[in-house]
C-alpha positions in Angstrom: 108.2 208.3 -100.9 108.8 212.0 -101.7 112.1 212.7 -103.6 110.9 216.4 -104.3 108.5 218.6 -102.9 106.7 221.8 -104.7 103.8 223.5 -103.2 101.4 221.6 -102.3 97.2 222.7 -102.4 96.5 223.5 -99.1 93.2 222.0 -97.1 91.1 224.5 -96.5 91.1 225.9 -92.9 88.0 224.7 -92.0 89.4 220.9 -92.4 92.5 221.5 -90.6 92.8 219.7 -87.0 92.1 221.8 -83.9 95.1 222.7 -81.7 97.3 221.2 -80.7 97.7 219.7 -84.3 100.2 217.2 -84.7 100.9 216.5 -88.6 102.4 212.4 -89.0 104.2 212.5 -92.3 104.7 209.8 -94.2 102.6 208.0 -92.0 102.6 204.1 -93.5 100.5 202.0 -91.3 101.3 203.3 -87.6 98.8 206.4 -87.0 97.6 207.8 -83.8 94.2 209.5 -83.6 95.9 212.4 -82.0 97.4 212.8 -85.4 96.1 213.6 -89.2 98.4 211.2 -90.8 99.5 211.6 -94.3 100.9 209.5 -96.8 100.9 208.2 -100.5 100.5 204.3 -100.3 97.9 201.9 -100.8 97.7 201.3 -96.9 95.8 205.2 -96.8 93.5 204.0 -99.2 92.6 200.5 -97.8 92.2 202.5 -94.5 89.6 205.1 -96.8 87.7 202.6 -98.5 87.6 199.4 -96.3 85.6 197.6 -98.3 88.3 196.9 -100.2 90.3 194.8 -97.7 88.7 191.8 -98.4 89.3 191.6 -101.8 92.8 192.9 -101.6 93.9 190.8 -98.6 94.5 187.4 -100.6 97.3 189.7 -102.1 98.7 192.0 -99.3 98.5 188.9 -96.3 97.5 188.4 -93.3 99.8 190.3 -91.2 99.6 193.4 -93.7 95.7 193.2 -94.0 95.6 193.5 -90.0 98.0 196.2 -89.6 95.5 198.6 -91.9 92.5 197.2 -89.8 94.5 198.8 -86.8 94.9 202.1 -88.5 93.7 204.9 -86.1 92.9 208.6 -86.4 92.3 210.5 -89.7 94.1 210.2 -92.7 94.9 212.3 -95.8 96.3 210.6 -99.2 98.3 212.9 -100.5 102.3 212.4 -102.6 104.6 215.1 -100.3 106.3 215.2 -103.6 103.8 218.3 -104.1 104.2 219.7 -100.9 102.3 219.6 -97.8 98.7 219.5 -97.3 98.5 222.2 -94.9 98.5 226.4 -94.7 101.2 228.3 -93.4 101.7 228.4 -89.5 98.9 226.0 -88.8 100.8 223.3 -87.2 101.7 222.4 -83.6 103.9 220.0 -83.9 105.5 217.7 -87.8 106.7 214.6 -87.0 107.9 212.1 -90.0 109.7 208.8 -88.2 112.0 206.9 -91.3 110.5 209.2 -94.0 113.4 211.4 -94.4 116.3 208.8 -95.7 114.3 208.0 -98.3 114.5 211.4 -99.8 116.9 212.5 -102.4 119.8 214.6 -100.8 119.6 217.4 -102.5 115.5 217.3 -102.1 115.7 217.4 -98.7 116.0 220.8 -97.6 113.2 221.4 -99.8 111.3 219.4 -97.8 112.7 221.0 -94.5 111.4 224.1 -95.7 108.4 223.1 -96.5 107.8 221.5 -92.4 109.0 225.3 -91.5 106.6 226.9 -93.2 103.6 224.7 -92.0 104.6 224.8 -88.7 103.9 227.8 -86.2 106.3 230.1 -84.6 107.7 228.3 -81.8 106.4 225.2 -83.5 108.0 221.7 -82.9 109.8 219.4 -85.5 110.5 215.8 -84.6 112.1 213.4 -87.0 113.0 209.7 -86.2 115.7 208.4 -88.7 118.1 205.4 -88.8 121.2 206.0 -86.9 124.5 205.9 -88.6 126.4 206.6 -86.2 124.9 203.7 -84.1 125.1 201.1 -87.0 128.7 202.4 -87.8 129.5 201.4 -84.2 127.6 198.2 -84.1 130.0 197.3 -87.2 133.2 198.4 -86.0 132.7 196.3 -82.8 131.8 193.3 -84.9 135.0 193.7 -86.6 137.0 193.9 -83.7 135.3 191.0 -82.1 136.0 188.9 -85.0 137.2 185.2 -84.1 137.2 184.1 -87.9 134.7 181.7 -87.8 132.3 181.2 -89.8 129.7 182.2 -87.8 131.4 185.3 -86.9 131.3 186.0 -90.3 127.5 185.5 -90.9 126.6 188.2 -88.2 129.2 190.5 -89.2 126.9 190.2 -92.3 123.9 191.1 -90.8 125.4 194.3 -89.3 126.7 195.2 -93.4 123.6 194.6 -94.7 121.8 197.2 -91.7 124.4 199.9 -93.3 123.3 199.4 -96.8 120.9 196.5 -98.1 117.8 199.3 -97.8 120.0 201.1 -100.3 120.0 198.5 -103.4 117.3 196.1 -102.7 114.8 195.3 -105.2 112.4 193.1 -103.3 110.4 195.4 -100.9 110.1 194.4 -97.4 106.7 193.4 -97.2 107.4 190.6 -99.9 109.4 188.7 -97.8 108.4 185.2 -97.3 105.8 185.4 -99.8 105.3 183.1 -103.0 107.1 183.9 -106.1 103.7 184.4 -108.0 102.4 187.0 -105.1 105.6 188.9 -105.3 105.2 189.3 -109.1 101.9 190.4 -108.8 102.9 193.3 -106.5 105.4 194.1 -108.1 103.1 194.6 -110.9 100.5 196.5 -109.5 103.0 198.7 -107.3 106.6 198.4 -108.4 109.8 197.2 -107.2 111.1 198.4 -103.6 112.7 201.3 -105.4 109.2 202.2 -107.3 107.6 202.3 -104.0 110.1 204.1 -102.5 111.2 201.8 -100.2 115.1 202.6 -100.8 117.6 204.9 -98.8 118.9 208.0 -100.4 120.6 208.9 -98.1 122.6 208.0 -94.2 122.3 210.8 -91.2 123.6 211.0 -87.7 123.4 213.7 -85.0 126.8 216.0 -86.5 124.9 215.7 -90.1 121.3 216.4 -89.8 122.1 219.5 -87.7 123.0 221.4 -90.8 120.1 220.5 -92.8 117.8 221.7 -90.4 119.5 224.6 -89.6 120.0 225.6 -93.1 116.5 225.2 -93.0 115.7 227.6 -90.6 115.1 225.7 -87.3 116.4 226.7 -84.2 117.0 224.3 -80.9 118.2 221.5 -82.5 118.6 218.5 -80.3 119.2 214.9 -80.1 116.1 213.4 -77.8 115.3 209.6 -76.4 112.2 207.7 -78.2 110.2 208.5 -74.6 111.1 212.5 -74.4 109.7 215.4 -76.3 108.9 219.1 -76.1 105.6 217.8 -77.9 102.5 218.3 -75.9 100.9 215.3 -75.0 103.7 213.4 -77.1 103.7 209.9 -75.4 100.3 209.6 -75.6 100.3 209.2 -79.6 101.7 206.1 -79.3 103.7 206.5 -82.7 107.4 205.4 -81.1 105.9 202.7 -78.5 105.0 199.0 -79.7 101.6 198.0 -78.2 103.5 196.3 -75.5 105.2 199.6 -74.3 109.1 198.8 -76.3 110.7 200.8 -78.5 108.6 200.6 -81.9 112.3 201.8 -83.7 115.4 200.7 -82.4 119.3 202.0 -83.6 117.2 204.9 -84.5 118.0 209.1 -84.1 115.4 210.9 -82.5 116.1 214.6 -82.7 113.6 217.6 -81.9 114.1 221.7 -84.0 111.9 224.6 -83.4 110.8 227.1 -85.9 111.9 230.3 -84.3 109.1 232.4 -82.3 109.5 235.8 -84.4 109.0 234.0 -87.8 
Protein backbone atom coordinates (compact mmCIF):
# COMPACT_ATOMS: atom_id res chain seq x y z
CA UNK A 1 0.00 0.00 0.00
CA UNK A 2 0.64 3.77 -0.77
CA UNK A 3 2.56 5.66 2.03
CA UNK A 4 2.95 8.78 -0.36
CA UNK A 5 1.34 10.00 -3.25
CA UNK A 6 2.92 12.44 -6.10
CA UNK A 7 1.18 12.99 -9.31
CA UNK A 8 0.42 10.35 -10.93
CA UNK A 9 0.32 9.97 -15.31
CA UNK A 10 -3.06 10.26 -16.05
CA UNK A 11 -5.06 7.67 -18.51
CA UNK A 12 -5.78 9.28 -21.36
CA UNK A 13 -9.48 10.40 -21.69
CA UNK A 14 -10.37 8.19 -24.15
CA UNK A 15 -9.70 5.09 -21.59
CA UNK A 16 -11.53 6.57 -18.71
CA UNK A 17 -14.92 4.81 -17.67
CA UNK A 18 -18.23 6.37 -18.91
CA UNK A 19 -20.40 8.10 -16.35
CA UNK A 20 -21.21 7.41 -13.70
CA UNK A 21 -17.50 6.32 -12.97
CA UNK A 22 -16.88 4.84 -9.83
CA UNK A 23 -12.98 4.62 -9.04
CA UNK A 24 -12.25 1.30 -6.28
CA UNK A 25 -8.89 2.21 -4.83
CA UNK A 26 -6.82 -0.06 -3.47
CA UNK A 27 -8.98 -2.66 -4.81
CA UNK A 28 -7.23 -6.15 -3.58
CA UNK A 29 -9.35 -8.96 -4.68
CA UNK A 30 -13.06 -7.72 -4.19
CA UNK A 31 -13.95 -5.65 -7.65
CA UNK A 32 -17.28 -4.94 -9.09
CA UNK A 33 -17.63 -4.47 -12.77
CA UNK A 34 -19.39 -1.26 -12.07
CA UNK A 35 -16.01 -0.16 -10.98
CA UNK A 36 -12.28 0.34 -12.69
CA UNK A 37 -10.53 -1.06 -9.81
CA UNK A 38 -6.99 -0.11 -9.05
CA UNK A 39 -4.27 -1.54 -7.06
CA UNK A 40 -0.55 -2.49 -6.82
CA UNK A 41 -0.50 -6.35 -5.91
CA UNK A 42 0.05 -9.49 -7.49
CA UNK A 43 -3.77 -10.32 -7.29
CA UNK A 44 -4.18 -7.25 -10.43
CA UNK A 45 -1.73 -9.07 -12.33
CA UNK A 46 -2.90 -12.69 -11.97
CA UNK A 47 -6.34 -11.10 -12.83
CA UNK A 48 -4.33 -9.46 -16.25
CA UNK A 49 -2.45 -12.37 -17.29
CA UNK A 50 -4.46 -15.48 -16.16
CA UNK A 51 -2.38 -17.75 -17.58
CA UNK A 52 -0.37 -17.46 -14.83
CA UNK A 53 -2.75 -18.82 -12.13
CA UNK A 54 -1.84 -22.21 -12.66
CA UNK A 55 1.60 -21.95 -12.21
CA UNK A 56 1.41 -19.62 -9.33
CA UNK A 57 -1.49 -21.39 -7.51
CA UNK A 58 0.74 -24.24 -5.81
CA UNK A 59 2.15 -21.06 -4.10
CA UNK A 60 -0.79 -18.60 -3.40
CA UNK A 61 -3.55 -21.69 -2.46
CA UNK A 62 -6.47 -22.67 -3.10
CA UNK A 63 -8.68 -20.20 -1.38
CA UNK A 64 -6.44 -17.24 -2.76
CA UNK A 65 -6.21 -18.69 -6.38
CA UNK A 66 -10.15 -18.66 -6.41
CA UNK A 67 -10.75 -15.40 -5.00
CA UNK A 68 -8.64 -13.80 -8.26
CA UNK A 69 -10.72 -16.25 -10.53
CA UNK A 70 -13.80 -14.23 -9.12
CA UNK A 71 -12.23 -10.94 -9.86
CA UNK A 72 -14.85 -8.83 -11.84
CA UNK A 73 -14.83 -5.61 -13.89
CA UNK A 74 -11.70 -3.85 -15.23
CA UNK A 75 -8.60 -3.33 -13.53
CA UNK A 76 -5.63 -0.97 -13.59
CA UNK A 77 -2.11 -1.92 -11.89
CA UNK A 78 -0.93 0.99 -10.89
CA UNK A 79 1.34 1.97 -7.00
CA UNK A 80 -1.15 5.15 -5.67
CA UNK A 81 2.23 6.04 -4.20
CA UNK A 82 2.50 8.10 -7.65
CA UNK A 83 -0.80 9.41 -7.58
CA UNK A 84 -3.98 8.48 -9.25
CA UNK A 85 -4.55 7.17 -12.50
CA UNK A 86 -7.08 9.52 -13.58
CA UNK A 87 -7.61 13.43 -14.89
CA UNK A 88 -8.95 16.04 -13.01
CA UNK A 89 -12.82 16.11 -12.40
CA UNK A 90 -13.41 12.91 -14.17
CA UNK A 91 -14.82 10.92 -11.40
CA UNK A 92 -18.35 10.21 -10.10
CA UNK A 93 -17.81 8.69 -7.20
CA UNK A 94 -13.69 7.22 -5.15
CA UNK A 95 -14.33 4.76 -2.94
CA UNK A 96 -11.06 2.91 -1.03
CA UNK A 97 -12.63 0.35 1.79
CA UNK A 98 -9.36 -0.50 4.47
CA UNK A 99 -6.89 1.28 2.22
CA UNK A 100 -6.50 4.39 4.12
CA UNK A 101 -5.06 3.02 7.68
CA UNK A 102 -2.36 1.66 5.96
CA UNK A 103 -1.10 5.06 4.91
CA UNK A 104 1.40 6.99 6.76
CA UNK A 105 -0.26 9.87 8.83
CA UNK A 106 1.32 12.50 7.58
CA UNK A 107 0.85 11.01 3.80
CA UNK A 108 -2.61 10.98 4.07
CA UNK A 109 -3.89 14.28 3.30
CA UNK A 110 -1.77 13.99 0.39
CA UNK A 111 -3.70 11.40 -0.69
CA UNK A 112 -7.05 13.16 0.28
CA UNK A 113 -6.13 15.72 -2.05
CA UNK A 114 -5.30 13.81 -4.58
CA UNK A 115 -9.36 11.92 -4.42
CA UNK A 116 -10.41 15.74 -4.58
CA UNK A 117 -8.88 16.57 -7.47
CA UNK A 118 -10.01 13.43 -9.42
CA UNK A 119 -13.29 13.71 -8.40
CA UNK A 120 -16.05 16.17 -9.95
CA UNK A 121 -17.67 19.04 -8.43
CA UNK A 122 -20.30 17.68 -6.34
CA UNK A 123 -18.49 14.41 -6.65
CA UNK A 124 -18.77 11.56 -3.92
CA UNK A 125 -16.00 10.20 -1.55
CA UNK A 126 -16.64 7.04 0.39
CA UNK A 127 -14.08 5.46 2.58
CA UNK A 128 -14.62 2.25 4.65
CA UNK A 129 -11.94 1.99 7.56
CA UNK A 130 -11.66 0.00 10.79
CA UNK A 131 -13.48 1.59 13.59
CA UNK A 132 -11.69 2.60 16.67
CA UNK A 133 -14.13 3.85 18.31
CA UNK A 134 -16.03 0.51 17.96
CA UNK A 135 -12.96 -1.70 18.88
CA UNK A 136 -12.15 0.74 21.82
CA UNK A 137 -15.68 -0.11 23.10
CA UNK A 138 -15.59 -3.79 22.34
CA UNK A 139 -12.38 -3.68 24.80
CA UNK A 140 -13.64 -1.57 27.46
CA UNK A 141 -16.68 -3.95 27.86
CA UNK A 142 -14.36 -6.94 27.98
CA UNK A 143 -12.70 -5.39 30.73
CA UNK A 144 -15.57 -4.67 32.75
CA UNK A 145 -17.01 -8.01 32.17
CA UNK A 146 -13.91 -9.65 33.36
CA UNK A 147 -14.57 -12.73 35.80
CA UNK A 148 -10.72 -13.62 35.97
CA UNK A 149 -10.67 -16.66 34.44
CA UNK A 150 -8.69 -17.80 32.30
CA UNK A 151 -10.87 -17.93 29.54
CA UNK A 152 -11.86 -14.47 30.22
CA UNK A 153 -8.52 -13.62 29.68
CA UNK A 154 -8.03 -15.35 26.30
CA UNK A 155 -10.88 -13.26 24.61
CA UNK A 156 -9.96 -10.20 26.24
CA UNK A 157 -6.98 -11.08 24.09
CA UNK A 158 -8.57 -11.30 20.95
CA UNK A 159 -10.20 -7.88 21.36
CA UNK A 160 -6.22 -6.40 22.15
CA UNK A 161 -4.93 -7.92 19.33
CA UNK A 162 -8.10 -6.29 16.95
CA UNK A 163 -6.66 -2.80 18.43
CA UNK A 164 -3.16 -3.45 17.39
CA UNK A 165 -1.66 -6.87 15.98
CA UNK A 166 -2.24 -5.35 12.22
CA UNK A 167 0.15 -2.79 13.54
CA UNK A 168 3.45 -5.02 14.31
CA UNK A 169 2.86 -8.24 12.53
CA UNK A 170 5.31 -9.66 10.42
CA UNK A 171 3.47 -12.71 8.97
CA UNK A 172 0.88 -11.34 6.39
CA UNK A 173 -2.52 -12.56 6.60
CA UNK A 174 -2.79 -14.63 3.70
CA UNK A 175 0.10 -16.86 5.24
CA UNK A 176 -1.79 -18.11 7.88
CA UNK A 177 -2.03 -21.76 8.05
CA UNK A 178 0.40 -22.30 5.49
CA UNK A 179 3.64 -24.51 5.63
CA UNK A 180 6.72 -22.95 6.92
CA UNK A 181 8.50 -23.55 3.50
CA UNK A 182 5.47 -21.71 1.49
CA UNK A 183 5.62 -18.87 3.88
CA UNK A 184 9.37 -18.41 3.17
CA UNK A 185 8.88 -18.45 -0.28
CA UNK A 186 6.48 -15.55 -0.20
CA UNK A 187 8.10 -13.87 1.81
CA UNK A 188 10.82 -14.00 -0.59
CA UNK A 189 9.21 -13.14 -3.64
CA UNK A 190 6.86 -10.40 -1.98
CA UNK A 191 8.12 -9.40 1.53
CA UNK A 192 7.08 -9.50 4.94
CA UNK A 193 3.47 -8.11 5.93
CA UNK A 194 5.07 -4.73 6.34
CA UNK A 195 6.81 -4.98 2.70
CA UNK A 196 3.45 -5.66 1.37
CA UNK A 197 1.91 -3.19 3.08
CA UNK A 198 -0.19 -5.09 5.01
CA UNK A 199 0.45 -2.97 8.45
CA UNK A 200 -1.64 -0.12 10.09
CA UNK A 201 -0.18 3.36 10.17
CA UNK A 202 -2.51 4.61 11.55
CA UNK A 203 -6.35 4.32 13.93
CA UNK A 204 -9.45 6.69 12.87
CA UNK A 205 -12.94 7.06 14.16
CA UNK A 206 -15.84 9.39 13.24
CA UNK A 207 -14.36 12.83 15.58
CA UNK A 208 -10.84 12.11 13.64
CA UNK A 209 -11.25 11.54 10.10
CA UNK A 210 -13.55 14.52 9.87
CA UNK A 211 -10.58 16.82 9.99
CA UNK A 212 -8.62 15.08 7.45
CA UNK A 213 -11.06 15.32 4.98
CA UNK A 214 -12.07 18.54 5.62
CA UNK A 215 -8.62 19.84 5.63
CA UNK A 216 -8.77 18.35 2.44
CA UNK A 217 -11.32 20.17 1.00
CA UNK A 218 -14.50 17.98 1.25
CA UNK A 219 -17.68 19.27 2.27
CA UNK A 220 -20.75 17.03 3.78
CA UNK A 221 -18.98 14.82 5.80
CA UNK A 222 -21.00 12.11 7.29
CA UNK A 223 -20.88 8.84 9.04
CA UNK A 224 -23.20 6.27 6.79
CA UNK A 225 -24.31 2.40 7.28
CA UNK A 226 -22.46 -0.32 4.93
CA UNK A 227 -26.14 -0.50 2.96
CA UNK A 228 -26.63 3.52 2.50
CA UNK A 229 -24.95 5.91 0.14
CA UNK A 230 -25.43 9.15 -1.92
CA UNK A 231 -23.64 6.89 -4.60
CA UNK A 232 -25.73 6.19 -7.67
CA UNK A 233 -26.45 2.82 -8.09
CA UNK A 234 -24.20 2.10 -4.87
CA UNK A 235 -25.63 -1.35 -3.62
CA UNK A 236 -25.51 -2.74 -6.73
CA UNK A 237 -21.49 -2.92 -6.80
CA UNK A 238 -21.56 -5.32 -4.41
CA UNK A 239 -18.08 -4.14 -2.83
CA UNK A 240 -19.52 -3.97 1.13
CA UNK A 241 -22.01 -7.21 0.67
CA UNK A 242 -20.61 -10.85 1.08
CA UNK A 243 -22.11 -13.04 -1.76
CA UNK A 244 -24.70 -14.16 0.78
CA UNK A 245 -26.04 -10.61 1.25
CA UNK A 246 -23.91 -9.93 5.10
CA UNK A 247 -21.82 -7.34 5.84
CA UNK A 248 -18.47 -8.01 3.82
CA UNK A 249 -16.63 -5.62 6.78
CA UNK A 250 -17.75 -5.64 10.11
CA UNK A 251 -16.54 -2.99 13.34
CA UNK A 252 -15.93 -0.98 10.30
CA UNK A 253 -16.53 3.17 9.66
CA UNK A 254 -18.36 3.98 6.72
CA UNK A 255 -18.32 7.63 6.10
CA UNK A 256 -19.44 9.64 2.76
CA UNK A 257 -17.59 13.72 1.77
CA UNK A 258 -18.36 15.68 -1.26
CA UNK A 259 -16.06 17.83 -3.25
CA UNK A 260 -17.88 21.12 -3.21
CA UNK A 261 -20.10 22.03 -6.48
CA UNK A 262 -18.24 25.45 -7.35
CA UNK A 263 -14.68 23.76 -7.28
Amino acid sequence: MATDTGKAKQLPREQVHAAPLIINLGCGVKTSDLCINVDWSIYIILKQNQWLLPLVAPLIGHYRAERVKGMRGKTISHDLKKGIPFPTNSADAVYHSHLMEHIDRDAVIVFQKEICRVLKPGGVQRLCIPDLEQLVSDYSKSLAADDLTREASLRHDILVAEILEQSVRRTPAGAKGQSALRIWLENLLLGDARKRGETHQWMWDRVNVRAVLMDAGFTDVSVRSYDVSDIEGWQQTGLERTSDGREYRPKSLYVECKKPTNS
